[in-house]
PAMAR-441043 format. One record per residue (C-alpha): x, y, z; residue number from 1. Coordinates in nm, 3 decimals, padded with zeros to 5 digits. Example, Ala and Ser with C-alpha at 12.3 -4.5 7.8 and 13.67 -1.06 7.14 Angstrom:
2
((01.230; -00.450; 00.780); 1),
((01.367; -00.106; 00.714); 2),
This chain:
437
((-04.606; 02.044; 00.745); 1),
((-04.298; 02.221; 00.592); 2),
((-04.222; 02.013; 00.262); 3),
((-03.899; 01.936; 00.167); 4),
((-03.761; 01.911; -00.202); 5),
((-03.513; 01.658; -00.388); 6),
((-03.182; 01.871; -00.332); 7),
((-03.284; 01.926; 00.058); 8),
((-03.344; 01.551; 00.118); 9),
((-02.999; 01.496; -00.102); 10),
((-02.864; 01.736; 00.159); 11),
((-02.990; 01.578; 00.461); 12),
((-02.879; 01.207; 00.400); 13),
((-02.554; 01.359; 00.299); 14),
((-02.513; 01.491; 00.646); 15),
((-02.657; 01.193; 00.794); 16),
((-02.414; 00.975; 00.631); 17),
((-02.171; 01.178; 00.764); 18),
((-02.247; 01.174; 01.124); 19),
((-02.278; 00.802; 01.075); 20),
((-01.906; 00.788; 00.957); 21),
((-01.758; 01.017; 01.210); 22),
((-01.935; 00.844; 01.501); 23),
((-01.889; 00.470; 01.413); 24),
((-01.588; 00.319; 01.627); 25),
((-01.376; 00.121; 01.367); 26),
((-01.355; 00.441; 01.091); 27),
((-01.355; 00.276; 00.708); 28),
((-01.091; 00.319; 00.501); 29),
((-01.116; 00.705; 00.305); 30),
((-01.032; 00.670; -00.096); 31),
((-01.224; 00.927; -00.237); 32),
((-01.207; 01.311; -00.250); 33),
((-01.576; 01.368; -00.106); 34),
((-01.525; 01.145; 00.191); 35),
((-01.216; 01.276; 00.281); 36),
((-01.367; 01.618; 00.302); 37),
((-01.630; 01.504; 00.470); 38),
((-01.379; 01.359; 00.762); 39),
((-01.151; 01.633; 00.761); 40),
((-01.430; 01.897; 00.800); 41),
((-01.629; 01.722; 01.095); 42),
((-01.279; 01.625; 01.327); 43),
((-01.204; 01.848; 01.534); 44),
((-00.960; 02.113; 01.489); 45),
((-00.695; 02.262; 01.757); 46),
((-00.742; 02.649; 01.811); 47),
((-00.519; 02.840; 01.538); 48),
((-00.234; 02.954; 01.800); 49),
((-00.179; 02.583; 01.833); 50),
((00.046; 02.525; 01.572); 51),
((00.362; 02.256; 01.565); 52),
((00.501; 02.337; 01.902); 53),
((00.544; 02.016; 02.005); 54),
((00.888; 01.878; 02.133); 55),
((01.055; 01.608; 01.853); 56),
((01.087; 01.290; 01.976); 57),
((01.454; 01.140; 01.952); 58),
((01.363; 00.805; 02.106); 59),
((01.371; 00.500; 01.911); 60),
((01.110; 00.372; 02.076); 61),
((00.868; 00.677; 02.251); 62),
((00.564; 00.575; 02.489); 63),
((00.239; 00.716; 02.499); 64),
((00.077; 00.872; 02.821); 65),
((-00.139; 00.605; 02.769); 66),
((00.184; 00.344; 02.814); 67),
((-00.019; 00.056; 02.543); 68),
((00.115; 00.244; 02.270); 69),
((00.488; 00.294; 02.139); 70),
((00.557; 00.452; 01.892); 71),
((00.883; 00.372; 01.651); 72),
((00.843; 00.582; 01.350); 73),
((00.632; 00.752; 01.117); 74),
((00.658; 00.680; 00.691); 75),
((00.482; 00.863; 00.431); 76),
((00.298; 00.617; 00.186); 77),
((00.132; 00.667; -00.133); 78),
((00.107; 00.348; -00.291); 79),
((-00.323; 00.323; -00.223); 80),
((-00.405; 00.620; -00.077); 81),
((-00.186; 00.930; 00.035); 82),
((-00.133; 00.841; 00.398); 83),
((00.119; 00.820; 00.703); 84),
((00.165; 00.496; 00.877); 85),
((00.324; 00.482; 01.165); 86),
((00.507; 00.190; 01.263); 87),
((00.444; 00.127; 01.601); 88),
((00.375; -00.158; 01.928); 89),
((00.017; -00.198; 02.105); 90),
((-00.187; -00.352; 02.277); 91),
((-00.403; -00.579; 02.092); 92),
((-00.727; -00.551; 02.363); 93),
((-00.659; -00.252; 02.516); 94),
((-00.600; 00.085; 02.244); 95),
((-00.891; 00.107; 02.056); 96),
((-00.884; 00.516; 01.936); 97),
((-00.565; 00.697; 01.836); 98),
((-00.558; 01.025; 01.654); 99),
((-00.342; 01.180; 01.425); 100),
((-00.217; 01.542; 01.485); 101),
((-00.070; 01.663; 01.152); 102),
((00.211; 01.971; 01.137); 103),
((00.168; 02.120; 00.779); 104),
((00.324; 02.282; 00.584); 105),
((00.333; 02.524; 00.448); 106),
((00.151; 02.692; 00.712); 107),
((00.243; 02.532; 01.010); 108),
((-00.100; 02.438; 01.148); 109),
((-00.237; 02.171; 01.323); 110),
((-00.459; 01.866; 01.197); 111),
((-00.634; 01.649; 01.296); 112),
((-00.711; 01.286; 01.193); 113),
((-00.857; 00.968; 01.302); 114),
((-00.642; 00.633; 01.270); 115),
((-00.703; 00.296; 01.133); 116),
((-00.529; 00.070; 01.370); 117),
((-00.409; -00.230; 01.243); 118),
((-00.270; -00.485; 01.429); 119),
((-00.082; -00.725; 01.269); 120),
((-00.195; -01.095; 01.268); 121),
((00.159; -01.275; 01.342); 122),
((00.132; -01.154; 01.742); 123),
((00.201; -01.552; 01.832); 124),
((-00.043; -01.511; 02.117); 125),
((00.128; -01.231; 02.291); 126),
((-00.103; -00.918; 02.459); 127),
((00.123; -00.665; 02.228); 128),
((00.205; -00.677; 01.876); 129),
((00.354; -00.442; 01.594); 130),
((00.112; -00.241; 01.443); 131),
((00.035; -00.013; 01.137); 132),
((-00.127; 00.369; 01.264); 133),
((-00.253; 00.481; 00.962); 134),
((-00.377; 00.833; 00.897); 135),
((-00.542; 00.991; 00.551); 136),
((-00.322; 01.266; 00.527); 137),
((-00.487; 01.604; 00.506); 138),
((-00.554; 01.806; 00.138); 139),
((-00.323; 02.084; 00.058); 140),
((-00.094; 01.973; 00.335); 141),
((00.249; 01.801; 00.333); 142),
((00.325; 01.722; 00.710); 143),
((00.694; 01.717; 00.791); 144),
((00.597; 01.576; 01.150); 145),
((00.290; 01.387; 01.295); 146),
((00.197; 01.378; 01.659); 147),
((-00.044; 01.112; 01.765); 148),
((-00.284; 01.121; 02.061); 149),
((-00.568; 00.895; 02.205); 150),
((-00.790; 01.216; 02.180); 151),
((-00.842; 01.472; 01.956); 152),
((-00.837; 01.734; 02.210); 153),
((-00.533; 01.838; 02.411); 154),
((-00.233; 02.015; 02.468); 155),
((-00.009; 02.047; 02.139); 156),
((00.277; 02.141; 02.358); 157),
((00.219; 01.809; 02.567); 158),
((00.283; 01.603; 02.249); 159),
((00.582; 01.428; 02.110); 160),
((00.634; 01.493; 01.746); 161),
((00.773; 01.232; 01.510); 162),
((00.912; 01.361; 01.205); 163),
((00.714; 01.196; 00.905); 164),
((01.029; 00.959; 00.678); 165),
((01.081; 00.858; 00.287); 166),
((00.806; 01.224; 00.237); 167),
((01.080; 01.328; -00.075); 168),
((01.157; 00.992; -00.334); 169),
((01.526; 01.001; -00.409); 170),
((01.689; 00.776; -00.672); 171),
((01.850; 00.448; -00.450); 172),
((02.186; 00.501; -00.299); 173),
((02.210; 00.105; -00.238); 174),
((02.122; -00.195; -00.450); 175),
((02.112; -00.460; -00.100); 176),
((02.047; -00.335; 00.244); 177),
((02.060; -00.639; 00.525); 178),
((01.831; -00.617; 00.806); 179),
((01.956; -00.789; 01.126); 180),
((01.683; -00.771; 01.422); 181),
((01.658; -00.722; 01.781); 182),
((02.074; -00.813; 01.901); 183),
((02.009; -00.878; 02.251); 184),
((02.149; -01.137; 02.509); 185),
((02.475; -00.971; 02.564); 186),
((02.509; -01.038; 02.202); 187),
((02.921; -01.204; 02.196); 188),
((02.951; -01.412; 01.884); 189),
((03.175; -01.117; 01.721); 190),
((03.364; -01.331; 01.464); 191),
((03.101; -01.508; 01.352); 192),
((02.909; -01.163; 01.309); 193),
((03.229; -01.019; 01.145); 194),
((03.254; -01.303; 00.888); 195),
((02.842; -01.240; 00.861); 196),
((02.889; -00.883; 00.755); 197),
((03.192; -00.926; 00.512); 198),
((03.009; -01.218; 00.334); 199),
((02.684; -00.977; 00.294); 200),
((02.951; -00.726; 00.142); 201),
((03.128; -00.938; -00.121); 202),
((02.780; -01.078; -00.185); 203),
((02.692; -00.746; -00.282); 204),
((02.555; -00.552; 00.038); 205),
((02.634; -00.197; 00.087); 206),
((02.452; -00.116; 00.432); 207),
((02.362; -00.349; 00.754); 208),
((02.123; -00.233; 00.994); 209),
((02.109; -00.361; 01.329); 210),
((01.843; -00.294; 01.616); 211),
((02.030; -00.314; 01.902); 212),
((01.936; -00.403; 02.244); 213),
((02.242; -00.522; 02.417); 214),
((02.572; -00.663; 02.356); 215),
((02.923; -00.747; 02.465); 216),
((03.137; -00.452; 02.481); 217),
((03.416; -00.598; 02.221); 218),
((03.096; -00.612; 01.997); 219),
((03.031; -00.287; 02.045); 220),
((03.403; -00.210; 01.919); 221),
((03.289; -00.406; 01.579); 222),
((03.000; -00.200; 01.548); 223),
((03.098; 00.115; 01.606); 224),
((03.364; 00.019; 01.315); 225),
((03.113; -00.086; 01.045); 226),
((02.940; 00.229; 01.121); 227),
((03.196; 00.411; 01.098); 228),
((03.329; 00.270; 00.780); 229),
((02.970; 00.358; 00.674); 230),
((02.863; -00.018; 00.604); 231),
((02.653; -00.063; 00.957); 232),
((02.340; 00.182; 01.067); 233),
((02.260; 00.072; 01.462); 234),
((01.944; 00.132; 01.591); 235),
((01.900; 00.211; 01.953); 236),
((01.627; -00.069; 02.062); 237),
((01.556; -00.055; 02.428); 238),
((01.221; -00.225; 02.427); 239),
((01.329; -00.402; 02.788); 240),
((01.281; -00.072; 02.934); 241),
((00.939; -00.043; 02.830); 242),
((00.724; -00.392; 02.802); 243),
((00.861; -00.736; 02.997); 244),
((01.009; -00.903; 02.674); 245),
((01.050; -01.287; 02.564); 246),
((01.346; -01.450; 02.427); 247),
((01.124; -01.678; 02.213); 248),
((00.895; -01.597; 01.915); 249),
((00.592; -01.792; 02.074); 250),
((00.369; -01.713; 02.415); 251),
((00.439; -01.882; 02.680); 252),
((00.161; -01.784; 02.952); 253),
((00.475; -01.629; 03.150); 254),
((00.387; -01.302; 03.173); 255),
((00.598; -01.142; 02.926); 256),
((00.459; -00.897; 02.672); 257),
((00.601; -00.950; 02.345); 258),
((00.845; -01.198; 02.168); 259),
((01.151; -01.232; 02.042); 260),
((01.245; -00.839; 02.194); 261),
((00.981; -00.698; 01.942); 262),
((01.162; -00.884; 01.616); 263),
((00.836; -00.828; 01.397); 264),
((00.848; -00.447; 01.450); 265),
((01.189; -00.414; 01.393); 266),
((01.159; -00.594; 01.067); 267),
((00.878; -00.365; 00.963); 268),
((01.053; -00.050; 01.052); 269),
((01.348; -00.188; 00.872); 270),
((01.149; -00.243; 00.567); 271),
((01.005; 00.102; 00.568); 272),
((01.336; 00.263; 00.723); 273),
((01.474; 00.148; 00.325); 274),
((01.195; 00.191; 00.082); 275),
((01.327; 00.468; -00.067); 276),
((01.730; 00.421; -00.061); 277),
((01.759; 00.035; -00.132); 278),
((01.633; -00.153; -00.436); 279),
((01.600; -00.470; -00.214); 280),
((01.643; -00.527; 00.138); 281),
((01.790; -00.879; 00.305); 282),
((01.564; -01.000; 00.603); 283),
((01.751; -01.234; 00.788); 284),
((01.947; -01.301; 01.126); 285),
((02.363; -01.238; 01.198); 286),
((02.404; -01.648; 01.169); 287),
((02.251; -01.635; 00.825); 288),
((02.400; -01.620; 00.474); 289),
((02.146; -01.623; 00.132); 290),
((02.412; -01.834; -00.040); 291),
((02.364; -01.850; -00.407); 292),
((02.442; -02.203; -00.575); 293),
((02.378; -02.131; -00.961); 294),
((02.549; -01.735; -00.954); 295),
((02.865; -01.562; -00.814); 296),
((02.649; -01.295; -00.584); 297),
((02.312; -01.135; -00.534); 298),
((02.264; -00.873; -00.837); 299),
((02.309; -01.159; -01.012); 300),
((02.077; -01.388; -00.876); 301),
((01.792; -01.159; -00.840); 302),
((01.837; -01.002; -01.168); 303),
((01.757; -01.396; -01.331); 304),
((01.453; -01.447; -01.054); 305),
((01.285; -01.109; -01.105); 306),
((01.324; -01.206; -01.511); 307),
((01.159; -01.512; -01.448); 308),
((00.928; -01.389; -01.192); 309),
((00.830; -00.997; -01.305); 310),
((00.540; -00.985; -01.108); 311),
((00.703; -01.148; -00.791); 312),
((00.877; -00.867; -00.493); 313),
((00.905; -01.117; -00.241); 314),
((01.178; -01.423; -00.324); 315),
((01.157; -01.686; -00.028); 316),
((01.474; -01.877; 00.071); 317),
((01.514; -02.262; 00.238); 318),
((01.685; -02.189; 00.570); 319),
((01.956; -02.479; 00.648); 320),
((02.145; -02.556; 00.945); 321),
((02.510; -02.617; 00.919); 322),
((02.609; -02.735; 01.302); 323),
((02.867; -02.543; 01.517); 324),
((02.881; -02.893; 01.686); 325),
((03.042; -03.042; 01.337); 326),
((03.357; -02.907; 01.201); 327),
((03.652; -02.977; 01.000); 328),
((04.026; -02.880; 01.026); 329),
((04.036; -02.691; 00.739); 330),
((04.096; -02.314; 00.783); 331),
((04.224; -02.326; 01.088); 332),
((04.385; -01.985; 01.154); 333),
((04.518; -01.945; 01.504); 334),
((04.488; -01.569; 01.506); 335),
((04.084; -01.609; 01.491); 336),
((04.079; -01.852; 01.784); 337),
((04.101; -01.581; 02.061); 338),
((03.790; -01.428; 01.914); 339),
((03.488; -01.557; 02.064); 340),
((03.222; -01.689; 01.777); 341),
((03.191; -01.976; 01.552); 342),
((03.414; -01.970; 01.266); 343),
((03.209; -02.067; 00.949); 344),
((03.458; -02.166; 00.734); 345),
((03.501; -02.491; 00.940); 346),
((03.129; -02.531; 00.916); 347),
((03.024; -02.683; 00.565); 348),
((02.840; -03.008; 00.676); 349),
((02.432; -02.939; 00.644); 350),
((02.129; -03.120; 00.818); 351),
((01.918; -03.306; 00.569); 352),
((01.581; -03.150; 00.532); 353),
((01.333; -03.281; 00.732); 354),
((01.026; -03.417; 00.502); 355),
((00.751; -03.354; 00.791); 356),
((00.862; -03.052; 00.899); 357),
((00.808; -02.715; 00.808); 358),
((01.154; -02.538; 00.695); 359),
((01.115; -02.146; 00.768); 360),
((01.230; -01.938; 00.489); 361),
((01.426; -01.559; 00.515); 362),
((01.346; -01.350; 00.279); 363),
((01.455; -01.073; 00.027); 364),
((01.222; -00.852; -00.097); 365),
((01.134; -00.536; -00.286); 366),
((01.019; -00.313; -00.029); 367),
((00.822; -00.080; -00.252); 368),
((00.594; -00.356; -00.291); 369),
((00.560; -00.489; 00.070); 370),
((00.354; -00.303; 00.327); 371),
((00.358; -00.538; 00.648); 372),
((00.668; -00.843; 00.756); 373),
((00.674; -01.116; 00.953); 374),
((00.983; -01.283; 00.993); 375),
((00.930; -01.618; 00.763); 376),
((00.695; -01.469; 00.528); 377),
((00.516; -01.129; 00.408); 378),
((00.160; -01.091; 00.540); 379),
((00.048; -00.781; 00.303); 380),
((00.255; -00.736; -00.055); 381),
((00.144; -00.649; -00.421); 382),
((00.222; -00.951; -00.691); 383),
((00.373; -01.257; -00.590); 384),
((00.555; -01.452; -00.363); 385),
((00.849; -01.696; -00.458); 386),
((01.012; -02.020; -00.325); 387),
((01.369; -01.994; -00.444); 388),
((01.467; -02.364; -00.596); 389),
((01.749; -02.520; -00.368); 390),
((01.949; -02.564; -00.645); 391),
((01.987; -02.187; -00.692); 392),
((02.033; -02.052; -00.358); 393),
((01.980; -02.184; 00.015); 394),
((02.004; -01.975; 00.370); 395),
((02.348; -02.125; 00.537); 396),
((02.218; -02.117; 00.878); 397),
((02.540; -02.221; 01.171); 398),
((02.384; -02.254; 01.488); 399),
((02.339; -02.549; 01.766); 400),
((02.186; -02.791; 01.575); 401),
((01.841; -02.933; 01.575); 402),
((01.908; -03.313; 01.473); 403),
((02.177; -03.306; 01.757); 404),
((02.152; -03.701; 01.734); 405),
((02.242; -03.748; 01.322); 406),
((02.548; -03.916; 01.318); 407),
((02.867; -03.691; 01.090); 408),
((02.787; -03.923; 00.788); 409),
((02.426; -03.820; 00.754); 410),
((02.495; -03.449; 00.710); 411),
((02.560; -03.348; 00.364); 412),
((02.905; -03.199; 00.345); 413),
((02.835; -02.866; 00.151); 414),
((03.142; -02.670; 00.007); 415),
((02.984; -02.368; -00.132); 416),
((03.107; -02.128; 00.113); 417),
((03.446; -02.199; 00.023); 418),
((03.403; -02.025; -00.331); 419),
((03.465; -01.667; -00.123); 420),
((03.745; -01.792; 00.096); 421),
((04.013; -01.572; -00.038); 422),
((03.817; -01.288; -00.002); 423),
((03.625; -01.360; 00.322); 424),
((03.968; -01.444; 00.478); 425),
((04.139; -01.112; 00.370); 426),
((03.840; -00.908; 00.465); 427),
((03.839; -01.049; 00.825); 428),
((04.158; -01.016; 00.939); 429),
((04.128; -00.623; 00.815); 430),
((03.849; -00.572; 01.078); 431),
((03.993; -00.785; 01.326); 432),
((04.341; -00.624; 01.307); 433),
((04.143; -00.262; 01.353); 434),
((03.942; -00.377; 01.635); 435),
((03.975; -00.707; 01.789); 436),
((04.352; -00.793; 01.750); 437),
């Protein structure tokens, strides 16, 4: 009988422990040193000619071999752990292993890592959902690119690599960024999207991004404007040419694949897309305005909430419709009336708030403190969250309405909007006149 001392049977449950933690199927989150040594030493490790060849990726959207996994964009993250999530769509049944292939620098070999995959819980019942891939970054390594791969075996050369975003932190270059989601639908309501993005400017927006999956070529002429004036970034968001999308946020047994053209992933590569160049970013849709009651724009009004709330990065905001279906004959300039969209200037009567019904919220947020969206609320931030008071600010929402029956004198006639007028008018006609007109 061989006998076997303290430090051997240290040794031993060490490595047992180890084997334990390598093998088990849902991998525990790393946060210490020994641990992550542990993992990086016992996953497996392409040959040393394998190193970075892999083809970049230019897609906005790039499908696995395994076609249950897209893949958006990759962020560095250190807030709890030095990591890269990657921002991505799967399946919720159906990918349960992916694998991290880091390029590091600075030299140039190949790592590999095993992924926490974390769906996020606001799928609405659909079979794919945005997702989180998150990797524990190797030691003495700063990846510029990640592959990822359902194996930790294979052909570097096979792989697409993503290159790894927001690795350097640079002071902000914007104080607002808006967000506008998935523009699909042959997307036509130009001057109400015009009047949209000139009200975010005066407000006190610098850059709009759009994910865009189709619309109208004389939007297209608006957009390519904004980006070239530098306001607008447009995303490229084909998701239709990948996974049988839904116009609506909820399942509806119809064999679609995800809702709302893949809104909530959007969102969340929007928030990450910014963490580093905005102080806050906007999350709402093109037929939405956060339209401050108490202050003249948004520094303003978020420098008073985040002195009242210091702990708070995520300010909620009561979304209220204002009807296309009720108007007045104020502002009735004859120039805007061959441009299709709702003009919102003749749109300042409000539904009253319905007492037994939820009212969604938009949101804007600190994104340094957020780490997963949804479109009404935040489902993973540090500190708190806050309901804005309606007498500061409200969301001026003009769409069809939903209390289609209210008769004119039960809306609540609602002026506000006219406080920018002069310069909302101005503005519009410049962009019309260099695009439209």
């Amino acid at each position: 009988m061989i006998h076997c001392g303290k430090k051997h049977a240290v040794v031993a449950c060490i490595l047992i422990l180890a084997g334990f933690l390598i093998c088990s199927s849902d991998y525990p989150w790393l946060q210490n040193s020994i641990t992550r040594k542990i993992f990086l030493q016992q996953t497996p490790v392409p040959p040393v000619g394998h190193i970075c060849t892999g083809k970049p990726s230019q897609n906005a959207i790039t499908p696995l071999k395994d076609n249950r996994t897209f893949i958006i964009s990759p962020y560095f993250d250190d807030r709890e752990s030095k990591v890269t999530r990657v921002i991505g769509i799967v399946h919720h049944q159906d990918v349960k292993q992916l694998f991290c292939w880091f390029c590091c620098q600075p030299d140039g070999k190949m790592y590999v890592a095993k992924a926490k995959i974390d769906v996020h819980s606001d799928r609405f019942g659909f079979p794919y959902g945005a997702a989180d891939i998150v990797c524990l970054e190797p030691e003495n390594c700063d990846p510029t690119h990640v592959a990822i791969h359902e194996s930790p075996y294979g052909n570097v050369d096979q792989l697409p690599q993503f290159e790894i975003k927001n690795r350097k932190a640079e002071p902000f270059s914007v104080n607002f960024t808006v967000c506008i989601s998935t523009m699909f639908g042959n997307y036509n309501n130009v001057l109400q999207f015009i009047q949209s993005v000139e009200m975010y400017k005066i407000l006190g927006a610098q850059k709009v991004v759009v994910y865009k999956n189709n619309c109208s070529h004389l939007m297209e002429k608006v957009l390519r404007f904004y980006v070239e004036e530098g306001t607008a970034e447009v995303i490229p968001w084909p998701i239709d040419s990948h996974l049988k999308v839904s116009p609506k946020w909820h399942f509806m047994q119809d064999g679609t694949h995800i809702g709302y053209y893949g809104q909530i992933t959007a969102l969340n590569d929007c928030v990450y897309r910014n963490m580093q160049r905005s102080k806050f970013v906007v999350l709402n849709d093109a037929d939405e305005i956060i339209l401050p009651f108490k202050h003249p724009d948004w520094n303003t009004m978020m420098s008073s909430l985040q002195e009242q709330h210091p702990r708070s990065g995520v300010f909620l905001f009561e979304n209220h419709i204002f009807p296309k279906t009720v108007s007045t004959h104020a502002f009735n300039i004859s120039s805007w009336n061959t441009v299709p969209g709702a003009n919102i200037l003749q749109h300042v009567h409000r539904e009253p708030d319905r007492k037994s019904v939820f009212n969604p919220r938009k949101m804007i947020i600190d994104p340094r403190k957020v780490f997963q969206t949804s479109v009404h609320s935040v489902l993973r931030a540090y500190g708190d969250s806050v309901y804005v008071p309606l007498d500061v600010a409200l969301i001026y929402h003009c769409r069809l309405p939903l209390q289609g029956n209210l008769p004119r004198e039960s809306l609540i006639r609602d002026t506000t909007l006219w406080r920018y007028n002069s310069s909302l008018i101005r503005n519009v006609n410049r962009v019309l006149y260099q695009t439209v007109l």
